[in-house]
N, C-alpha and C positions, 0 to 999 in steps of 0.2 A: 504493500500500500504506500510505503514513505516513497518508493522509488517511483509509483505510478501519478502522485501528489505531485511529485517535483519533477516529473517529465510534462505534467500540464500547464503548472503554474514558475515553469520555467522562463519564464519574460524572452521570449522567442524576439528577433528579429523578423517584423511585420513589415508587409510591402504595404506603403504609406507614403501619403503626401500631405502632415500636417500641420503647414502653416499658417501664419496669422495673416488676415486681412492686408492686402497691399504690400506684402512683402517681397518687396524689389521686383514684380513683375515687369519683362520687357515685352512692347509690343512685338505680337508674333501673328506673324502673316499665314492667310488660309486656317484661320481660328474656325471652326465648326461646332457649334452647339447642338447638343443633347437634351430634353427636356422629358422624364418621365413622374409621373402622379402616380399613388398607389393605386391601384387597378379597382380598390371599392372601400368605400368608408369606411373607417374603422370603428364603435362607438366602446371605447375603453370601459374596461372591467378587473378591479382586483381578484384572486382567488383568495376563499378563506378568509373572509373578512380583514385583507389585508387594505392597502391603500396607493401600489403600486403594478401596472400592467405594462410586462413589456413584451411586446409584441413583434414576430419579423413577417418581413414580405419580401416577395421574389420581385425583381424589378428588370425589366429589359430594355436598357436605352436604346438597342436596334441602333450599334455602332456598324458601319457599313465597312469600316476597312481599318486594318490596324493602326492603333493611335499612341499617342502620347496624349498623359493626363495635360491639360496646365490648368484649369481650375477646376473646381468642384464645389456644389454647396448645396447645401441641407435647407429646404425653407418651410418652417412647420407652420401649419393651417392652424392649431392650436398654440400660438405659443407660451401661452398662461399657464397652460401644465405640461408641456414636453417639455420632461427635464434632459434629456440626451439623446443624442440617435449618434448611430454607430453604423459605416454604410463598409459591409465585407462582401471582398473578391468571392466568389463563389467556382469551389476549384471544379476541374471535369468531371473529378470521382466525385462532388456530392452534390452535381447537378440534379439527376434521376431524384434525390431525398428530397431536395427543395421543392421540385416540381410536384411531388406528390403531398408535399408538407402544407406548402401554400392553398391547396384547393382553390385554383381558377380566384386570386387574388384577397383571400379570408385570411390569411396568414397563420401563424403559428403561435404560439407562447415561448419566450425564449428568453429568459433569465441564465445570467451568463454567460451569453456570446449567443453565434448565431444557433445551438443545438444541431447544427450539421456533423457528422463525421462519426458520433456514435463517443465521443469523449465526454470526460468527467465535467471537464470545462472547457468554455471557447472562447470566454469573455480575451482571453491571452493569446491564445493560440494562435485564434481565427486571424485571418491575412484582412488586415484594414487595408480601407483605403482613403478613408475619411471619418471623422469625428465633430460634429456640433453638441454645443452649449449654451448656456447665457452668455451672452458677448461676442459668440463667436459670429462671423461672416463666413465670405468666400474664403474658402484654402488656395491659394494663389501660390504655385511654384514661381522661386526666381528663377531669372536667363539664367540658362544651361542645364535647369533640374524639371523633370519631370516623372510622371509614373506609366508605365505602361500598360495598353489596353487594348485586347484584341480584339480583330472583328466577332460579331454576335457573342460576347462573353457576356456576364450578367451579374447582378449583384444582390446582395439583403439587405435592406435597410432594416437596424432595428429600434427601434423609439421604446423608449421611457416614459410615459404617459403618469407624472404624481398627481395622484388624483385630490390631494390636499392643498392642493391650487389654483383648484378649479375655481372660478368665480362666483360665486354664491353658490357653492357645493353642486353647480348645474353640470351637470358631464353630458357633453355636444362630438359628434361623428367628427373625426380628424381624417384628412384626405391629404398633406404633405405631399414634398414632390422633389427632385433632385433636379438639378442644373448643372452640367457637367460640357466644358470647353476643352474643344482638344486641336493636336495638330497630325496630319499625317505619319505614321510611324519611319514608313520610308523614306529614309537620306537625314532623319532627323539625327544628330547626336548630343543626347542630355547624360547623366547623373543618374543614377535611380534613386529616388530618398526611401525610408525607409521608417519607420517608428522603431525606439525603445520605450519599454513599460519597468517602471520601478512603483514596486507596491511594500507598504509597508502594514505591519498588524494595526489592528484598531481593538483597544482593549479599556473602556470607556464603563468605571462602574458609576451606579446612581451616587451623586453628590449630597451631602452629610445633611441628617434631615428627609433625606428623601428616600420612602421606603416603598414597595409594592412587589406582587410575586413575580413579575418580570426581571429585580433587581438581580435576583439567582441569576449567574452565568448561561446555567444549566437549561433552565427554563426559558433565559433568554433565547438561546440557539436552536431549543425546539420550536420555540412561537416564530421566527426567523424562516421555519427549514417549511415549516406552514404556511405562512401568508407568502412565499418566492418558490423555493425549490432547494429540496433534497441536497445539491451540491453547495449551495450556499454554505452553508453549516463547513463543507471539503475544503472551500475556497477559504474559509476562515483561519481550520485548521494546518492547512499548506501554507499559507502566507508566515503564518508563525514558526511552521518545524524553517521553512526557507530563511529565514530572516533569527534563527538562533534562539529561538522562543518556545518553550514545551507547548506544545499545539493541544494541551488540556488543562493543563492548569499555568495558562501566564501569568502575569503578574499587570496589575491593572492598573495606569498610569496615562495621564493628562500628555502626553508626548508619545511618539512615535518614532523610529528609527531603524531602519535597516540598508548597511551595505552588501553592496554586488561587485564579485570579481569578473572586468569584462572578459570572453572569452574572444574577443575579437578585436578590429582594430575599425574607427571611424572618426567621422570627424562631425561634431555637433553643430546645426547653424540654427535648432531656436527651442527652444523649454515651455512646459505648458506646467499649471496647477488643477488637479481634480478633487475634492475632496468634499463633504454634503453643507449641511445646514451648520455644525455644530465647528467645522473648521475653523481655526484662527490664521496658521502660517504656515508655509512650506515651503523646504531649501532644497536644492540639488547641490552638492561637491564634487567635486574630483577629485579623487585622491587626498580625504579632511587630515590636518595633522604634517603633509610631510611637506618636503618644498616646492614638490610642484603641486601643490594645493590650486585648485582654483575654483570659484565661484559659478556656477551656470545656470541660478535660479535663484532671484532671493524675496517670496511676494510676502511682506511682511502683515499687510493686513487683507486678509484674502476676501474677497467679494463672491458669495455665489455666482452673482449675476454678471459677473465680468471673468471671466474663465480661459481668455482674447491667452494665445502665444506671443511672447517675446523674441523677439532675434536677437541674436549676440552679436555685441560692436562688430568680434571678430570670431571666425569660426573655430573653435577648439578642437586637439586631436585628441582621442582618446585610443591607449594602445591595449590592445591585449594582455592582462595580466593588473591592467589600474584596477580601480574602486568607485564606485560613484555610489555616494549617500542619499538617500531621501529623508528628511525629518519635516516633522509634523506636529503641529500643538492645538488642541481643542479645547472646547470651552461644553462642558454638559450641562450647566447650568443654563444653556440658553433653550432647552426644552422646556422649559417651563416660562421661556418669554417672548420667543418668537411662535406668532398665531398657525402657524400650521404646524406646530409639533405641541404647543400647551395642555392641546385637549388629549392628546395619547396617555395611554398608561403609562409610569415610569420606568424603565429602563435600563438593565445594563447593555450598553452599545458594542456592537463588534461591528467588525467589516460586514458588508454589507450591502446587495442590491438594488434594497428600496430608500426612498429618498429619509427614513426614520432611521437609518442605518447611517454607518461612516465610512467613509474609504480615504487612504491617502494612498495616491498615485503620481508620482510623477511623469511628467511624459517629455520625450528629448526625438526632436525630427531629425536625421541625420544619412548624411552618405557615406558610404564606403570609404574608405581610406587607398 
């Protein structure tokens, strides 16, 4: 199991293009736009009296000939409560599942990633190729970087639907849609970029005073594994054995931290922060402690709603065999002040799916070395 853990929630290099709005794109001749809608209304549903639906769909932009990406963008119909959408390559081997997953545009339930492939988890695995949030915009490759996309290939978009943001608790049919620019593949020569994913544990007990049968750990991650999915609970567990943490009995603390030995060699050109309601801040390092220490993310007061990627002045290398840190500081007390978590029962918090849950992620856009 530890070995089957840590081959999923191995922070794989993901084929990705996720940068921030307007970053350094140059005009690029024979641009071709792409424009698809989800094929039928969605009207969101938590399972289990939970308060989070995340839903995928098979999507086919009907690219007519091999391409390179240069933008991409997520524009949700509902934006009041799509808390995220995640838009995955869909490889040849689990075309045939999607197709049959999807039902002619109804889509699927997929907490975790796309749920293609028959793995524990996908939320990691699965091959991105775009990610929106609050704040975010178009993902815009600079001149020379782009992502590659073949003729009739297809994609999953998958949304996050918090339903404790709904506007007067009204939950309304989402029909979102992707926008996707591209050039010729032929005689083009770019970059590939690529995503890294650094996650750290989330071990968040109920704040002094605050007592309820959710506070139990135990309890907590059954009620968790009910209102999301079965793997959630796995995902919690692996992130901690990954990260140097007894994956059953951690230790419960206001910070988070975990480094990663890179096994590869790249070079970083922009950082992102993920993290839910109860986030305060989050670091990226390279290499903390020694002399080539350097800084590659530093959002000291994080905004849900602003979740936008940073470019670095200058692009950083990172070699095979470095370290890169993610840390993270929360605030649990704000469950009981901010209006879409108040009214919940109390909580000990872990990593976690739904938007009542926590995650600290880092994300670093980068190419090859």
């Amino acid at each position: 199991m530890k070995l089957r853990i840590l081959s999923v929630l191995g922070i794989a290099v993901l084929s990705a293009s996720l940068l921030p709005s307007g970053a350094g794109a140059a005009s690029t001749p024979k641009l071709k736009r792409y424009t698809v809608t989800m094929m039928k209304a969605h009207l969101p549903s938590a399972p289990n009296n939970g308060t989070d639906d995340y839903r995928c769909f098979l999507l086919d932009p009907k690219v007519s000939e091999d391409s390179i990406i240069r933008t991409i963008q997520f524009i949700p119909q509902k934006k009041n409560y799509v808390h995220h959408a995640i838009i995955f390559r869909v490889t040849d081997a689990d075309l045939p599942e999607a197709i049959a997953a999807d039902k002619n545009g109804t889509g699927w339930p997929c907490f975790g990633g796309s749920g293609l492939g028959g793995m524990l988890s996908t939320f990691i695995s699965s091959p991105w190729l775009s990610s929106w949030a609050p704040g975010r915009g178009k993902d815009v490759s600079p001149a020379g970087y782009g992502t590659p996309f073949k003729k009739g290939e297809r994609f999953v978009l998958q949304v996050h639907y918090n339903l404790l943001a709904a506007q007067g608790g009204k939950i309304e049919t989402d029909q979102s849609k992707i926008v996707m620019e591209t050039v010729p593949a032929k005689g083009a020569t770019v970059k590939q970029l690529h995503v890294e994913l650094f996650p750290a544990p989330v071990e968040l007990a109920c704040p002094a005073g605050i007592t309820g049968p959710l506070c139990d750990r135990k309890q907590s991650l059954i009620d968790l594994a009910a209102r999301t999915s079965t793997t959630s609970a796995f995902e919690s567990a692996g992130i901690n054995l990954l990260c140097g943490q007894d994956p059953f009995k951690p230790a419960a603390s206001l910070t988070s931290q975990c480094d990663k030995v890179m096994n590869s060699s790249f070079t970083v050109i922009a950082a992102a922060p993920h993290m839910h309601l109860l986030g305060r801040s989050l670091k990226l390092t390279l290499n903390p402690g020694l002399p080539s220490e350097k800084l590659l993310l530093d959002v000291t007061n994080y905004n849900f709603d602003d979740q936008s990627s940073t470019v670095l002045k200058s692009p950083v290398a990172v070699k095979a065999g470095d370290i890169i840190r993610v840390e993270c500081t929360f605030d649990p007390t704000l469950r009981q002040k901010i209006p879409q978590l108040k009214s919940l029962a109390p909580r000990y918090v872990t990593w976690g799916e739904g938007s009542s849950d926590e995650m600290c992620l880092g994300v670093i856009a980068a190419t090859k070395a």
